[in-house]
Backbone as ProteinMPNN parsed JSONL, in Angstrom:
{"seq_chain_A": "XXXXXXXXXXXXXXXXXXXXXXXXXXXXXXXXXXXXXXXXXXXXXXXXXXXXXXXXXXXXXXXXXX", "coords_chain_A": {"N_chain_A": [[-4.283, 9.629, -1.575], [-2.436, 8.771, -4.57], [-1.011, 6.04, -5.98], [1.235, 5.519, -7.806], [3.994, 3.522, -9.055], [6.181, 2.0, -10.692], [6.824, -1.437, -12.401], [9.067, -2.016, -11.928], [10.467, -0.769, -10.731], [9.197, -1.508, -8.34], [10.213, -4.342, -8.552], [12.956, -3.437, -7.829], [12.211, -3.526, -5.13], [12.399, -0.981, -4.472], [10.422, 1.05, -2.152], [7.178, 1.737, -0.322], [5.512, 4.002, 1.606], [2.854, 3.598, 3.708], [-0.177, 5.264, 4.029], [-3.144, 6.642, 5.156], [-5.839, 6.042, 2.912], [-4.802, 5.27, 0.417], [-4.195, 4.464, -2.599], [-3.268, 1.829, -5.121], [-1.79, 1.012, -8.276], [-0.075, -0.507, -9.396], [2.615, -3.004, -9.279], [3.748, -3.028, -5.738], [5.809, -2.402, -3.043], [5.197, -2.43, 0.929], [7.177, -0.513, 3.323], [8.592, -1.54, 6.084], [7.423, -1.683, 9.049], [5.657, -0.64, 11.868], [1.845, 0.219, 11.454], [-0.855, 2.864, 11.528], [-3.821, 3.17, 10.577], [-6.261, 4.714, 9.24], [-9.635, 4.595, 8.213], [-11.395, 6.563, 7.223], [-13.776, 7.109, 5.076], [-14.288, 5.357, 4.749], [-14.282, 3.047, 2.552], [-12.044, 1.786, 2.26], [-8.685, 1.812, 3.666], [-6.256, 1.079, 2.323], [-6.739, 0.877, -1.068], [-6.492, -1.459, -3.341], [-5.87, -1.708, -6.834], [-7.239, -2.682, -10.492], [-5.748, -5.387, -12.399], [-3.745, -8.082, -11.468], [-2.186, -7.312, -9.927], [0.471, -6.679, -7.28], [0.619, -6.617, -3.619], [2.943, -6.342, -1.542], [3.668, -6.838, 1.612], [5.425, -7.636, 3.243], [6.536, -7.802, 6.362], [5.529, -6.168, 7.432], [2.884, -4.496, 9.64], [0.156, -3.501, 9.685], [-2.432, -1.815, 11.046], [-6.015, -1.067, 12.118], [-7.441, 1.655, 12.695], [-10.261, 2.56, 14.676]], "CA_chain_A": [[-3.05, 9.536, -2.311], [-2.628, 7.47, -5.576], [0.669, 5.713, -5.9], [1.478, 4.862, -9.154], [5.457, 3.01, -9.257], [6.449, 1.122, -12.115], [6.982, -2.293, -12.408], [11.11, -2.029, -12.211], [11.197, 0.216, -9.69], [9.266, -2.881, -7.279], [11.06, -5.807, -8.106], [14.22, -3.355, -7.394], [12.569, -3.512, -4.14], [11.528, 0.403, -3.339], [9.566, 0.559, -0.66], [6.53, 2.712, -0.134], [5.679, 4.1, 3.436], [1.426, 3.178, 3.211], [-1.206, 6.44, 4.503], [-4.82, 6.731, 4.639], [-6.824, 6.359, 1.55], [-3.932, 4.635, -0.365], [-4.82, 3.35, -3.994], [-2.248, 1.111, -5.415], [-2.227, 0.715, -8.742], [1.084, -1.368, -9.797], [3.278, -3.852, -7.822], [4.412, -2.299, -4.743], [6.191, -3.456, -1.773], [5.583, -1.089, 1.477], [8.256, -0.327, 4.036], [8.634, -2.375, 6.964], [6.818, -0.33, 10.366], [3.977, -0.842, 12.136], [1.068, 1.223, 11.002], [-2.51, 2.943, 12.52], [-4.294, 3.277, 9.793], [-7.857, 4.576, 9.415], [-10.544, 4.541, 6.645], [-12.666, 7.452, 7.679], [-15.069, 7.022, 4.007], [-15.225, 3.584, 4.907], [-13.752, 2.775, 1.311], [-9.975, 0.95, 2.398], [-7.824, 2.807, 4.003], [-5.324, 1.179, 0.969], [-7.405, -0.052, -2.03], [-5.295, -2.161, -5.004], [-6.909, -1.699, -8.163], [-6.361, -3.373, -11.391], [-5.445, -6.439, -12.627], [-2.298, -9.087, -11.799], [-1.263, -6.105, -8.957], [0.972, -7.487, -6.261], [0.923, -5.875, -2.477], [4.632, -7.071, -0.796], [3.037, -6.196, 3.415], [6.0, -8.453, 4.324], [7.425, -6.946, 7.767], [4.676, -4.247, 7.829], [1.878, -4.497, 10.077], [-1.527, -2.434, 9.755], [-3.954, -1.866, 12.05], [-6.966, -0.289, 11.443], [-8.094, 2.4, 13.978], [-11.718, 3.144, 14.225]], "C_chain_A": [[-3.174, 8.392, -3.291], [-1.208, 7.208, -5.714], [0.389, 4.896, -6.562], [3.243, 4.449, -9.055], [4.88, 1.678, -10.678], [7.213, -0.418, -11.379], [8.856, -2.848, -11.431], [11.433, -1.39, -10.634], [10.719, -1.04, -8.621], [9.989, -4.03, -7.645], [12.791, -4.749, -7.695], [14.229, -3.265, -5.282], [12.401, -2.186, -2.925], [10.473, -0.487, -2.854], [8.765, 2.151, -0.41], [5.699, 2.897, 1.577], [3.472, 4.142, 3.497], [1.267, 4.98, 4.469], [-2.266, 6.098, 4.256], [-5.27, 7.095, 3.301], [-5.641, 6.114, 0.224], [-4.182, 4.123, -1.612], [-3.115, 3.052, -4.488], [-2.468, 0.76, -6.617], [-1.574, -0.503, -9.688], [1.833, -2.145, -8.466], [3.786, -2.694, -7.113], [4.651, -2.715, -3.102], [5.997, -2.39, -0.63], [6.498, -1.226, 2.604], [7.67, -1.062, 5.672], [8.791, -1.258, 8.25], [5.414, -0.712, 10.714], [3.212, 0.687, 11.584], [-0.107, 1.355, 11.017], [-2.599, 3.24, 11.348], [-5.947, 3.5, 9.701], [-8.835, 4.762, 8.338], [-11.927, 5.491, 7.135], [-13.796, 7.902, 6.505], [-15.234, 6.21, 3.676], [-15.399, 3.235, 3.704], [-12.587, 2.21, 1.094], [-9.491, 1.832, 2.152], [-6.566, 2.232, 2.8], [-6.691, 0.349, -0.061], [-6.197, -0.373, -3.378], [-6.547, -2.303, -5.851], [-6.061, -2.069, -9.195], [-6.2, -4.783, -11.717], [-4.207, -7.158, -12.337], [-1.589, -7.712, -10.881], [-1.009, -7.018, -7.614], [1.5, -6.502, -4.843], [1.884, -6.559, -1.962], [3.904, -5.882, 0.865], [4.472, -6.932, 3.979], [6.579, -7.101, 4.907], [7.25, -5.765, 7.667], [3.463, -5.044, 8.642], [1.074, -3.494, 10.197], [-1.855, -3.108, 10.368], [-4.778, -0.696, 12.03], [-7.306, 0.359, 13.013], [-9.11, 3.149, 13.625], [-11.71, 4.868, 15.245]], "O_chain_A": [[-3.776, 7.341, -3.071], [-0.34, 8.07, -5.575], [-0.306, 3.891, -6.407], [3.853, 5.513, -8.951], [3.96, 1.029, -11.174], [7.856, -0.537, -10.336], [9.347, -3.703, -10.694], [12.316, -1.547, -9.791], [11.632, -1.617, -8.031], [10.38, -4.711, -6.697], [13.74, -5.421, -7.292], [15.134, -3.11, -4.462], [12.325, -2.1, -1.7], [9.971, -1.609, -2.923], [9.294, 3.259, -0.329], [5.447, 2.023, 2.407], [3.059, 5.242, 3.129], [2.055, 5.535, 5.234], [-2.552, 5.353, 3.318], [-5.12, 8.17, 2.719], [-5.702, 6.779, -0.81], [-4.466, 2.93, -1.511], [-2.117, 3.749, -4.307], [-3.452, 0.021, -6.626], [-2.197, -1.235, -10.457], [1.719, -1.996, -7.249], [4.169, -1.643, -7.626], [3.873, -3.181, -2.27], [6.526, -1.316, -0.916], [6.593, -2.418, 2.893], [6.537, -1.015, 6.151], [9.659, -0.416, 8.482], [4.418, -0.988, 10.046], [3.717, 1.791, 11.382], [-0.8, 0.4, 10.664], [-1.565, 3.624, 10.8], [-6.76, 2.634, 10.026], [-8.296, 5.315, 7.38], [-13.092, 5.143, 7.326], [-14.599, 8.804, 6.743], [-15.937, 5.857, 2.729], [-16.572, 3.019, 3.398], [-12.08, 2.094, -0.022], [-9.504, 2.574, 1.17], [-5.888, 3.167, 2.375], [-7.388, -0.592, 0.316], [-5.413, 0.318, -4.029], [-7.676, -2.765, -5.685], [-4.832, -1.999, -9.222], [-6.823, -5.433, -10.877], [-3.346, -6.796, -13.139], [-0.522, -7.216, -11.244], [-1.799, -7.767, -7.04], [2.507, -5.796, -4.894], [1.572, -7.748, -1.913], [3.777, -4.665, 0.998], [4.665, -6.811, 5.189], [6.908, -6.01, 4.441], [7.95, -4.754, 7.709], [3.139, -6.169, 8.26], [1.404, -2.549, 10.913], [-1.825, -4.329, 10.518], [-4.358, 0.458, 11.944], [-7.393, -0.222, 14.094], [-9.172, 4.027, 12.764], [-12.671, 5.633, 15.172]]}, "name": "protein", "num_of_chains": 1, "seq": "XXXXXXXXXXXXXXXXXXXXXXXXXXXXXXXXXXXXXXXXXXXXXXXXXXXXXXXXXXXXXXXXXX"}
């Protein structure tokens, strides 16, 4: 999944719910939940790409399950 949000839409504060194989390519804050997460092509299960891109994890926890 590629998850593209706009600038506006994170500082208003959406909230994206993270999945395997995540690319991030603008600010984005994700929703507060724990979360198994696995990277089965061993490439980050979220990768942020880009320049000056800001991940908001507060009051989310990942954990990676092999």
């Amino acid at each position: 999944m590629i998850l593209t949000t706009d600038a506006t839409s994170a500082r208003n504060r959406n909230s994206v719910q993270p999945e395997n194989n995540l690319t991030i390519t603008q600010d984005t804050r994700l929703c507060a939940d724990n979360y198994n997460l696995r990277d089965p092509g061993r490439d980050g299960a979220i990768r942020v790409t880009g320049n000056n891109v800001t991940l908001d994890c507060r009051d989310s926890e990942l954990v990676g399950v092999a």
